[in-house]
Structures are given as structure tokens and as C-alpha cells.
C-alpha positions in Angstrom: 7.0 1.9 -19.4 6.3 1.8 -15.6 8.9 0.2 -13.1 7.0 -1.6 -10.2 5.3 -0.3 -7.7 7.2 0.1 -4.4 4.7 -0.4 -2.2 4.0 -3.9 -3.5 6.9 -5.6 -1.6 4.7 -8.6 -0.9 2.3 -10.6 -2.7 -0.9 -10.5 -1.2 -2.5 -13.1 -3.6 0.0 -15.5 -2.9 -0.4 -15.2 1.3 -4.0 -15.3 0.7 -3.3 -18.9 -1.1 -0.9 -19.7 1.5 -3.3 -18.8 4.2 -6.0 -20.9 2.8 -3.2 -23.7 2.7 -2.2 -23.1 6.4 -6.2 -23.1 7.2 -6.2 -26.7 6.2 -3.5 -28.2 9.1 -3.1 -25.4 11.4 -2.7 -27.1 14.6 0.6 -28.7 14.4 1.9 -25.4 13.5 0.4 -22.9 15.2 2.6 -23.0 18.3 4.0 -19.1 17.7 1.3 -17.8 17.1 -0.1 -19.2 20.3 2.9 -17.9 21.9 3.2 -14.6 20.2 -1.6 -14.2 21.4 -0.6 -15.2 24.6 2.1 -12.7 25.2 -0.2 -10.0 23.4 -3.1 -10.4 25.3 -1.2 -10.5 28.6 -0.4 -6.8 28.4 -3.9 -6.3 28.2 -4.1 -6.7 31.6 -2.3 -3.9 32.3 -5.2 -2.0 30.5 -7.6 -0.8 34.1 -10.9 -0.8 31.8 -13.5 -3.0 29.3 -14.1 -3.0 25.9 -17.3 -4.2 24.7 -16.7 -4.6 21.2 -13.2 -5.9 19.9 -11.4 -6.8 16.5 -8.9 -9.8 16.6 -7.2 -8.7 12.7 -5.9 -12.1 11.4 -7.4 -14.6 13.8 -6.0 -17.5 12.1 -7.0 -20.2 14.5 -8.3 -18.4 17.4 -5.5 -18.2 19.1 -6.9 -14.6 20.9 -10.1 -15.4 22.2 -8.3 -18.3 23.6 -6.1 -16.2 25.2 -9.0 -13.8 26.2 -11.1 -16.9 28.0 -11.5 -15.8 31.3 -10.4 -12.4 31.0 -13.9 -10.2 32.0 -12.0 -6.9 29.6 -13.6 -8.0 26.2 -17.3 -8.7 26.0 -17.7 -9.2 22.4 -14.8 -10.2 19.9 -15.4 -10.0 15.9 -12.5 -12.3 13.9 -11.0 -11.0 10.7 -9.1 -13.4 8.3 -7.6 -12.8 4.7 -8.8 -16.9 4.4 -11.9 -18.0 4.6 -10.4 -21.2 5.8 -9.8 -19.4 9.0 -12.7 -17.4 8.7 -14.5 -21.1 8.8 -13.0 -22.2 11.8 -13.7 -19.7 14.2 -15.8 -19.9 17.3 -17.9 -16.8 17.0 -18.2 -14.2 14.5 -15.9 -14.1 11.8 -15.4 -12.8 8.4 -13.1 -12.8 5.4 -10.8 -9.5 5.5 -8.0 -7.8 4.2 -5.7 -6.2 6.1 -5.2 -3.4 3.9 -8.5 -2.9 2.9 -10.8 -2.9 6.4 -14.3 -3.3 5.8 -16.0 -1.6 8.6 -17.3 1.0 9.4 -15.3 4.6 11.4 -16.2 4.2 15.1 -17.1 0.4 14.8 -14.6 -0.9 17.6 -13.4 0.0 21.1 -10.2 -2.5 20.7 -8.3 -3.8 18.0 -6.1 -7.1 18.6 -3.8 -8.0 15.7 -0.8 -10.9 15.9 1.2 -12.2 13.4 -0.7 -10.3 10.5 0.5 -7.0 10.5 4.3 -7.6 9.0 2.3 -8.6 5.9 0.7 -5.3 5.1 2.2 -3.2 1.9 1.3 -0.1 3.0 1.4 0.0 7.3 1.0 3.3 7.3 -2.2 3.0 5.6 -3.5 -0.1 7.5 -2.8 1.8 11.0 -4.9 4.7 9.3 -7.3 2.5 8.8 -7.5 0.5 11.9 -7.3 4.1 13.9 -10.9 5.1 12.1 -12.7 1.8 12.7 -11.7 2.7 16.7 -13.9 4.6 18.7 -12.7 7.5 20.6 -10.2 6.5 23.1 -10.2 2.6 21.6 -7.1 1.3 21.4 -4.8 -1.1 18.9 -2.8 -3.6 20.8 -0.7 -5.3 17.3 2.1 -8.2 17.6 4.2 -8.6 14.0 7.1 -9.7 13.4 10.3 -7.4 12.8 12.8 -7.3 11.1 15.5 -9.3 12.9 13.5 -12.1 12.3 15.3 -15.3 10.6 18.4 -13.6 10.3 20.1 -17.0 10.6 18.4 -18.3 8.4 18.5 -15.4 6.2 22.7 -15.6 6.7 22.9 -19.2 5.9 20.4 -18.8 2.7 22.6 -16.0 1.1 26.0 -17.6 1.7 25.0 -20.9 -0.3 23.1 -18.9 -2.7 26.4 -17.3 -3.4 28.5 -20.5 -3.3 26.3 -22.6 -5.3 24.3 -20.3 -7.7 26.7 -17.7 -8.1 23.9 -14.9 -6.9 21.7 -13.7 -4.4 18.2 -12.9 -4.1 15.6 -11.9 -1.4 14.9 -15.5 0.0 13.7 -14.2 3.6 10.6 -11.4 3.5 12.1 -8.2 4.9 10.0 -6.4 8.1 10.2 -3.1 9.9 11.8 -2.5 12.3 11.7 -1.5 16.1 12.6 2.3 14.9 10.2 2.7 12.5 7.2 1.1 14.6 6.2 4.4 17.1 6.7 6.8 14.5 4.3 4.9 12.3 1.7 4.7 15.0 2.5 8.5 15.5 2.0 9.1 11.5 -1.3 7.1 11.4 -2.6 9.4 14.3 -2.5 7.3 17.3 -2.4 9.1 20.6 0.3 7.7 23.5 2.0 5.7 20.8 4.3 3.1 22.3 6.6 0.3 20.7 8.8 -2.2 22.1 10.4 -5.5 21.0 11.7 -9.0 22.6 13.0 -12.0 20.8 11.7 -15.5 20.9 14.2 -17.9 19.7 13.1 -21.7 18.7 14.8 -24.7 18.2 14.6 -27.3 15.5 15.8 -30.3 14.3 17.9 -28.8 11.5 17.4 -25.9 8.9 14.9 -28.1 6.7 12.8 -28.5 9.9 12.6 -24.8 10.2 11.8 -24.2 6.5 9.4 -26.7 6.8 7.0 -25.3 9.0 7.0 -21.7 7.9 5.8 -23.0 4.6 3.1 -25.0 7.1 2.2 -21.9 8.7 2.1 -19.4 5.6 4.8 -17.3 6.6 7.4 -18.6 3.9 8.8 -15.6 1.2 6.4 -13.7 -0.3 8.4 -10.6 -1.8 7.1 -9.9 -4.9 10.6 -9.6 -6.7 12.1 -13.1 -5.2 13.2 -15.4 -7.4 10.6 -17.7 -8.7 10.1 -21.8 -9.5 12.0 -24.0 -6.6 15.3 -23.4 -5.4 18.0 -25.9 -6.1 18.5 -28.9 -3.9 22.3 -28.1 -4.2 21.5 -24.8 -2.6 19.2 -26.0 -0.1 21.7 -28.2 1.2 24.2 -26.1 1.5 21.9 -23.7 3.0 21.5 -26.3 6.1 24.9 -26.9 6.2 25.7 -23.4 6.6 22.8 -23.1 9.6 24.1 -26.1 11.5 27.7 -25.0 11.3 27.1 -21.6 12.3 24.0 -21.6 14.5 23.9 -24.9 16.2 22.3 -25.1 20.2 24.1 -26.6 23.1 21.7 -29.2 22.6 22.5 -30.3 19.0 19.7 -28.4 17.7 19.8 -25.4 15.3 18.2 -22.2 17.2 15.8 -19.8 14.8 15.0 -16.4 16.1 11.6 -14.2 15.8 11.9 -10.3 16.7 8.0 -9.8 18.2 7.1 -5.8 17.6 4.5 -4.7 19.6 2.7 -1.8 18.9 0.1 0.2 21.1 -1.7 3.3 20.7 -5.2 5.0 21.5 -7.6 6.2 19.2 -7.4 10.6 20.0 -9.6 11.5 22.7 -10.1 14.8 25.0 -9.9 12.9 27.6 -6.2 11.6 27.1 -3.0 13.3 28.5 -1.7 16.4 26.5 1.8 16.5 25.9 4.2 19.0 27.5 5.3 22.1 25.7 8.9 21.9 24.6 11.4 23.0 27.7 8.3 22.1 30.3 9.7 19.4 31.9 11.2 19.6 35.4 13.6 16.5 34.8 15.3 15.2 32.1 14.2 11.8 30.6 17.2 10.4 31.0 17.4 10.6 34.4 13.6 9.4 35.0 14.0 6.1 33.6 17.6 5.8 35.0 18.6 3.4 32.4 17.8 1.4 29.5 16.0 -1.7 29.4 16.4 -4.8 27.0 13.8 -7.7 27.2 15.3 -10.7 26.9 14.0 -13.8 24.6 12.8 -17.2 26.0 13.4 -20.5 24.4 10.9 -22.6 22.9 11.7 -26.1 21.1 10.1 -27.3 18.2 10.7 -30.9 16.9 
């Protein structure tokens, strides 16, 4: 007998119902991802160049091209959804897509825009693979997903009345990768120039119940594979706000939930790109270029 597979850590055909739920009252819910596009597609303009045919990989409710209105950089953007909810919804060309399993053709692309879809995947590794074929030489992937210091207050307060009240734990928030993994997988799945960094957007609700509230309204509730299933206790779900709002209450009598954004950037291999330096080449060290380290810092948001 087989054990399970460990690359399954989430249920895909679950998030596709979810998504499809989501699809159906998006727009009370759809602040962070409006946030998270917005942030995303502002890097872009760092980026001295067009690109006449772009991906947006998980468009839910067009929260890209919305961001891309008025920015000349992208003539033409395809949407990709895992629900055809979405998929419905969209204002130009859209269709229904997995993430793990891209359906278009190598060289199809010159950018690929992806937030708030990406911390879903199985097997990243194999996604970025995929996503680097469908670019054309010297395209590049600009991703957002979240990482894994997402929720941990909510994660914290979950496991503590899990253990008080059922006696047990189980996975009750969806682990993510995290900001040391994220470059090296870009590097892996062959992206030239890979570069990932992180910040933190922390939100504030009403109470813990608030919060679990609308990740269920947004699709981005648990989906590991081995968490426990039918409903969890009220008991437990109590205590698991009781916990929150002790521990992690705002000055302004709100509970504060946080949301690691990884971003994730990398070109597509061209001749054209910048060749690295053999070993020992360099005239200074790193260290002493940069002159420091650098931490972005998070930015409030409130959510009733």
C-alpha cells in the first residue's frame, strides 16, 4: 500500500470549488487582492520596455488590468482562472486554467503577471518551469503569492485552543514557502536574473471570526489535503477568538492579521542578458556594495 503523495499538500479540487464560490460575491472581498495587483504592477514600472502580449495567471476579478489602465507597457493581456466564474467575468480574453497544468503554447508570452495564485500550486517548481517555456526569449514573470508568515496569529491562536479544547492539533492554516526558498526556485526553473523579496501587509478586523470570515469569502480558507475534515467545534472556534483578541489586539480595539507578500521576478534566458562573473572576479565585495541590509516595512489596511 502506497502512503500519500507529497506533493499533494493542497487540494486542488476543493480551491477550484471555492474559487467558483468566491466568483459569485467577489467584490466585497477582493480588497487584497486589489492591494497585493496594485503593488505588483507598480514594479512594473521599473521595467524601461513593452510587452505586447501578457498573461495575468489567476485573474480572479481583474484586479491587473485594472491596475495596468493607463500604463502604455502591456498592449494585449490574456486572463487565466482555475474558475470559470472568474473566467466569466473578465473584461477581455479569458480562459479557464490550471496553474499547474498551462495550456499554451512555449514562446506564447512576452510577460507573465501572477498575484495571489501562485502559493496554491503543488508542485512550484514545476509551474515556474512551465510559465518560463510559455515566455518568449527575454519575457519575464512578475508573481505576487503569499508566504509563509502569513496568518501566523491566527495560526498561533487556532493551535492553542485546538490543544485546550480538543486535546490535539492539526494543520488549520495552509503552509507557504518561504522568502528563502523563492530565488532559488526561480533559479531551479531556469529563470535568468532571478530576484525575490518580501513585505508584510497587516489588516485589521473586527475580531478573529471577521477574519475567518472573509478568507472563506475569498477562497483562501485551508486547503491542505491532510487537515482535519467536517466543521470545527464551536467550543474551539471560540476559544480560538479568544486567544486572537487576547494576544493580538490593535491600539484601536481591533485584532490585526498579517499577510507576507513574496514577489518573485525573473527573465525568460536570452543572449542578450548580463552574464554572470566568474568566481573571484569581482573587484568589491557584496557586502560592502549594498552597505547594509534592507527590510520593507508593512502598511496597515483596515477591514470591517
Amino acid at each position: 500500500m502506497t502512503g500519500p503523495d507529497p506533493l499533494l499538500v493542497f487540494d486542488r479540487a476543493v480551491l477550484r470549488r471555492r474559487r467558483e464560490r468566491a466568483a459569485a460575491a467577489w467584490q466585497p472581498h477582493a480588497f487584497l487582492k486589489k492591494e497585493i495587483a496594485a503593488r505588483l504592477v507598480e514594479r512594473l514600472d521599473d521595467v524601461r520596455r513593452s510587452f505586447p502580449l501578457a498573461l495575468d495567471l489567476g485573474t480572479h476579478g481583474d484586479e491587473i488590468a485594472a491596475a495596468l489602465a493607463g500604463r502604455p507597457a502591456v498592449e494585449r493581456l490574456v486572463r487565466a482562472d482555475l474558475g470559470l466564474g472568474f473566467a466569466r467575468q473578465a473584461a477581455g480574453s479569458a480562459v479557464v486554467a490550471d496553474e499547474e497544468w498551462l495550456p499554451f503554447a512555449p514562446a506564447s508570452f512576452d510577460l507573465v503577471l501572477s498575484a495571489m495564485a501562485l502559493h496554491w500550486v503543488n508542485d512550484l517548481p514545476g509551474t515556474l518551469i512551465q510559465i518560463r517555456r510559455i515566455l518568449r526569449p527575454d519575457g519575464l514573470l512578475m508573481g505576487a503569492m503569499l508566504g509563509g508568515a502569513t496568518l501566523w496569529q491566527l495560526r498561533q491562536a487556532l493551535a492553542a485552543a485546538e490543544s485546550e479544547v480538543d486535546g490535539g492539533l492539526s494543520p488549520r492554516v495552509s503552509p507557504f514557502a518561504g522568502l528563502a526558498d523563492a530565488a532559488g526556485l526561480l533559479q531551479r526553473a531556469g529563470f535568468a536574473l532571478p530576484v525575490a523579496d518580501s513585505e508584510t501587509i497587516e489588516v485589521e478586523y473586527d475580531g478573529a471570526l471577521a477574519l475567518m470570515r472573509d478568507l472563506r469569502a475569498m477562497g483562501e480558507s485551508n486547503l491542505v489535503v491532510e487537515r482535519r475534515r467536517g466543521f470545527t467545534r464551536r467550543a474551539t472556534l471560540a476559544r480560538a477568538a479568544a486567544i486572537y483578541e487576547e494576544r493580538f489586539a490593535a491600539p484601536s480595539g481591533r485584532v490585526s492579521a498579517s499577510f507576507e507578500v513574496l514577489y518573485l521576478h525573473g527573465w525568460a534566458p536570452h543572449e542578450s542578458q548580463p552574464k554572470p562573473l566568474r568566481p573571484g572576479a569581482a573587484g568589491r565585495r557584496l557586502a560592502e556594495a549594498l552597505g547594509g541590509v534592507e527590510m520593507s516595512a508593512g502598511e496597515k489596511a483596515e477591514r470591517s
